[in-house]
N, C-alpha and C positions, 0 to 999 in steps of 0.2 A: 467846337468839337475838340477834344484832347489829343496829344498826339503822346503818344509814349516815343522817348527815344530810345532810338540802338545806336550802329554803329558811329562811334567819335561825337556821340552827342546827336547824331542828324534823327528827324521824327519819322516815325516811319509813315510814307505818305505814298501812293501807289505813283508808280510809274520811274521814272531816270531826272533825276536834278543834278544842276550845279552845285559843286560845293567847294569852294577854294579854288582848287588846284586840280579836281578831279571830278568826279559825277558818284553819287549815290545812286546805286540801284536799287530798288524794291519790287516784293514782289509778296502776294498774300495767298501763300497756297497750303492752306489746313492741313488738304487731304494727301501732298505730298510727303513720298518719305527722306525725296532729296532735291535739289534743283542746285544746276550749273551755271553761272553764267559763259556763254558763248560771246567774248567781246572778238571781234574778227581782227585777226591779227596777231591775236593772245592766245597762251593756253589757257583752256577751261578752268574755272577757277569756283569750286565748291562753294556756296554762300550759306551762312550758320543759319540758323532759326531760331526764334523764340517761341514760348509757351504759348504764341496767342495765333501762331502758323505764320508770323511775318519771316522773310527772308531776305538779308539786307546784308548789300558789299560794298565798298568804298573802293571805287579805283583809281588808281592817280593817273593811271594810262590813256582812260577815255578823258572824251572833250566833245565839244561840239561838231557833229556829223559823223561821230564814231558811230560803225553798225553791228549789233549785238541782238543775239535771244535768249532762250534758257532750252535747258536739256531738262526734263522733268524724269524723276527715279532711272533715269543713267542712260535712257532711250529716246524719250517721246522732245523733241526740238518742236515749242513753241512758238505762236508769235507773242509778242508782250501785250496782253490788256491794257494796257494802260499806257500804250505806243503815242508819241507825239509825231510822228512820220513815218510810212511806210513808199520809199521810193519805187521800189519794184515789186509790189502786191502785198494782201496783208499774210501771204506764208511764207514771205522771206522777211532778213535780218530789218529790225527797227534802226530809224537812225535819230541818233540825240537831239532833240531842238532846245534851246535856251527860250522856252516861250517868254519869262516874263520880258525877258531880253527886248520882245514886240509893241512891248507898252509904251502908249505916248505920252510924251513929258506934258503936254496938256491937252487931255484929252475931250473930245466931241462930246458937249452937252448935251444936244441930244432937240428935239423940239416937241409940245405938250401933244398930248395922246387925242388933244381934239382936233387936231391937222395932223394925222396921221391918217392915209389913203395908200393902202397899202398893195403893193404886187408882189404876187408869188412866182417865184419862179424856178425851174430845176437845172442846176450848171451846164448840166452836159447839154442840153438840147436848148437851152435858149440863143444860143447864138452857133454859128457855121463853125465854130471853133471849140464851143464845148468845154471850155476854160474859164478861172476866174479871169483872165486876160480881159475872154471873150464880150463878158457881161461888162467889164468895164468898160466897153469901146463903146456901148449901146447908153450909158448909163444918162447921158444929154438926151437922148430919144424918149427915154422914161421921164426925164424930169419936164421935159416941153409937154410931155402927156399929161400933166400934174399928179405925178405919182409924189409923194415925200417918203418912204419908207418902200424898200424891197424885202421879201421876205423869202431867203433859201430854203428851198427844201433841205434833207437832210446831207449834208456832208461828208459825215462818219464812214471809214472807210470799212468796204467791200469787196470780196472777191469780184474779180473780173471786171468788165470794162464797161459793161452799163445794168445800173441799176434805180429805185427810185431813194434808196436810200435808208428805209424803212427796217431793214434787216440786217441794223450793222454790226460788227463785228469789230470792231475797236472805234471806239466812240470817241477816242482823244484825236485821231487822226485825220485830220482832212483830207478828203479821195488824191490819193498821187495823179486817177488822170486826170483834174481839171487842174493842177499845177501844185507848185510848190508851198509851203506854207507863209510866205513870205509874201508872193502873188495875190495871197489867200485878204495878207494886211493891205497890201498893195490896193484892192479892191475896197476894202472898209475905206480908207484914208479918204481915196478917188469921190465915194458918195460924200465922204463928210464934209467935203470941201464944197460940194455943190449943196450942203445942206440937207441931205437925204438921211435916213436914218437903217438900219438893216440891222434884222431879225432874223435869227437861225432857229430851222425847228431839228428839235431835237427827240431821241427816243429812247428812255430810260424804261419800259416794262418788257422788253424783253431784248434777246441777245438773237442774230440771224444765226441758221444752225451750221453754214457751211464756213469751215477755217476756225470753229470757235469751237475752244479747248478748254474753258472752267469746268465742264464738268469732271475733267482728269486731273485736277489738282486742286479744285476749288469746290466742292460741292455744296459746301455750305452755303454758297452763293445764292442758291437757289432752296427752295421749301416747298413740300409736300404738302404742309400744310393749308398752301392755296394754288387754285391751279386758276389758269385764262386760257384763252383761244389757243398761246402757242406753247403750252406746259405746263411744269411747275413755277410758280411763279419766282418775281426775287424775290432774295428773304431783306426784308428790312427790319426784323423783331430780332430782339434777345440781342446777345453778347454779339454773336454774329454776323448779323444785323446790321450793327454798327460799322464794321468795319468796310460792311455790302452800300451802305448808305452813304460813307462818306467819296465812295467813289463818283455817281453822280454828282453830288454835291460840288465836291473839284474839279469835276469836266463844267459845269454850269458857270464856275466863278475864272475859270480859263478861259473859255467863249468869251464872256463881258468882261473881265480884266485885262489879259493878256491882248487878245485881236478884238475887243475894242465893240463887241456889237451890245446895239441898244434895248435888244429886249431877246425874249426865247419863246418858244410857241413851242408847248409842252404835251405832245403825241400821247392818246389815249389814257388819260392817268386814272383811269376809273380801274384799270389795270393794276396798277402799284395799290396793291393788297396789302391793309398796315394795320394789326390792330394794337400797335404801340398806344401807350396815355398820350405820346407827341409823336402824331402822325407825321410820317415823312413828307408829305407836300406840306407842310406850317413849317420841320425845323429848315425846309431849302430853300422858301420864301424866307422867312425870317433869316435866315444866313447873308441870303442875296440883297437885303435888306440892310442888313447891319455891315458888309462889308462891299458895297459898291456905292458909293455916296458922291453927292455933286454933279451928278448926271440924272438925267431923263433915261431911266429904265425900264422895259415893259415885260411883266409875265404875264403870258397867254394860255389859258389853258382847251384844251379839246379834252372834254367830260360827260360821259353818256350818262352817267350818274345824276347831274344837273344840282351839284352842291353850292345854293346860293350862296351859304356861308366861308364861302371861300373867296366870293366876292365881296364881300360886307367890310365895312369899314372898322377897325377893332379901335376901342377908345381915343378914339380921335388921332390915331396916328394912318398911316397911308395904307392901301389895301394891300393884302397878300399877294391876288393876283388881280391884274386890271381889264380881264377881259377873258371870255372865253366864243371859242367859234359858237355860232348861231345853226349849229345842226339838227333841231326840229325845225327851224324855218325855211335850211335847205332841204329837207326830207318831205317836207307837207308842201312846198312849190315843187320840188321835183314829179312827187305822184300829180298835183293839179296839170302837168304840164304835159307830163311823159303815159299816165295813166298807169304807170307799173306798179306794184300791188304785194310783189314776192319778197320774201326774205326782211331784211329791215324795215324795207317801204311800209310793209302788212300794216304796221302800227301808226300808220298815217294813211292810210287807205279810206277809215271811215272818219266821218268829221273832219275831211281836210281840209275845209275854209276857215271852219273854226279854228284848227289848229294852225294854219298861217297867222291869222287875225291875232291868236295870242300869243304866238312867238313874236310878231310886231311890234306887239303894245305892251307885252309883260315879260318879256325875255325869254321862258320857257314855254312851250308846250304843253309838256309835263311838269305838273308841280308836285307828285307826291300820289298822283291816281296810278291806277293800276295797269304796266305797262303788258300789251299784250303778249310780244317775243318771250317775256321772261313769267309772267303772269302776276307777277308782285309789283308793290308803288316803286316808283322810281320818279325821281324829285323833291327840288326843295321850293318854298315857294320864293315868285323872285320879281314881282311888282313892286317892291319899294326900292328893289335898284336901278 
């Protein structure tokens, strides 16, 4: 991906970096007509703009754990999209983390995706503590269980003190309450050492609506031209696009670069509406591809779409993504079991053995017949993987 630069040479790349002596601030907001940086301690300091909406300052003042936001057209006090730490909720000051800072000098290989037995679990309530701490004290109990692989719900922080994760609102930031970012490594390390592997799911199709502020400076962010269950969708096309895209992209390569986890489980992507020539789920696999090497890395997708071709192997180089959940298998035992019938179920109500039998034996359910919910085919077919 290109980075233009601005300020003293630095690319413009969302979010607060190191540079020298000081931190790069950036910030991508079209639709404003001014933005301040609020570094705490300092007076407000105006940040220029270029032709393409970026807004980028160099301070020599900040450093590691300085806390700063932005004031948007002289009033509205932001939190930062693109926050690597929010200590005291996501509507107060960000504070600076030096991620790459976190990366190990020789990092966790990782182990093959055919002994990978994976448990899911959500920070806050799997343990009395509710902390990355927490999970690590349990993590001997998991592995005598023969787990290899845990798998976090989502992270990203959120307003308020309990949530599932699903509706987050700065996606760079690990939730302040289950601890620090550092607690956050402290945990990866802890599994790696016992030879466990850990996967974060993550959620790029949309943005949770409370504390979240792109659409008052950013609106391009988002597109009319497709909508899902929670709006207009993001815009990943055109000029705009780009700049909307490469933001997931850097939150994906900071998960498994920076803190070190071995794969992503990639929350409803049948959502990310792309009708780019190079759709956004190829250029983020293919990124995550060509810049994380030497390790055992897994992309997971959850796809109501059922795009086998997203699993397929491309000229004999490794697959885009290596798996996706088995959701007509759980949908067609859940009705065999449960008997319920309404809302999604509907579409596994009739022929449910059938539809077990072939999600078992052929991956999908649906390959391409006509699903009832929506009334059109939906699937690709997917017995030869």
């Amino acid at each position: 991906m290109t980075e233009k630069l601005g300020v003293a040479g630095q690319p413009r790349r969302h979010g607060a970096h190191i540079a020298g002596h000081g931190v790069v601030f950036n910030l991508w907001a079209p639709s404003a007509k001014s933005v301040e940086l609020l570094e705490v301690g300092q007076a407000p300091r105006r940040m220029p703009r270029d032709r393409q909406g970026w807004y980028q300052s160099l301070s020599a003042t900040a450093h590691v754990g300085t806390r700063y936001q932005y004031r948007i057209n002289g009033a509205l006090v932001v939190p930062v999209p693109a926050s690597s730490f929010q200590p005291d909720d996501v509507g107060q000051p960000s504070e600076v983390i030096n991620t790459p800072a976190l990366r190990d000098a020789d990092p966790y290989r990782g182990r093959p995706w055919t002994e990978a037995v994976i448990y899911e679990l959500h920070v806050g309530t799997f343990s009395d503590e509710g902390t990355y701490a927490g999970v690590e004290k349990r993590l001997d109990h998991l592995r005598d269980l023969g787990i290899s692989a845990i798998e976090l719900m989502p992270i990203n922080d959120v307003p308020g003190r309990h949530n599932w994760g699903y509706d987050g609102v700065l996606l760079n930031a690990p939730n302040a309450r289950y601890g620090r970012p550092e607690d956050l490594k402290r945990l990866l390390r802890a599994a790696h050492q016992r030879d466990m592997m850990v996967y974060l799911d993550v959620v790029y199709n949309h943005f949770g609506p409370q504390l979240n502020y792109l659409h008052s400076y950013a609106k391009n962010f988002f597109t009319d031209r497709h909508t899902t269950g929670w709006g207009p969708a993001v815009n990943l096309e055109g000029e705009h696009g780009a700049f909307v895209r490469q933001f997931p992209i850097d939150n994906a390569l900071m998960w498994l670069r920076d803190y070190g986890f071995d794969g992503l489980r990639f929350d409803a992507v049948h959502a990310l509406k792309d009708d780019s020539e190079r759709h956004f789920l190829v250029e983020l696999a293919e990124t995550v591809r060509e810049q994380v090497n030497g390790r055992h890395v897994y992309l997971m997708l959850e796809n109501e779409a059922n795009q086998a071709s997203l699993l397929e192997r491309r000229d004999g180089r490794a697959r885009l993504y290596d798996a996706q959940w088995g959701d007509d298998f759980h949908n067609a035992l859940h009705v065999l079991l449960t008997d319920e019938n309404e809302g999604y179920y509907r579409a596994f109500a009739d022929r449910t053995l059938q539809h077990l039998a072939r999600s078992l034996t052929e991956g999908f359910a649906y390959q391409g017949e006509v699903f009832p919910l929506h009334d059109k085919p939906r699937g690709e077919r997917s017995v030869h993987l």
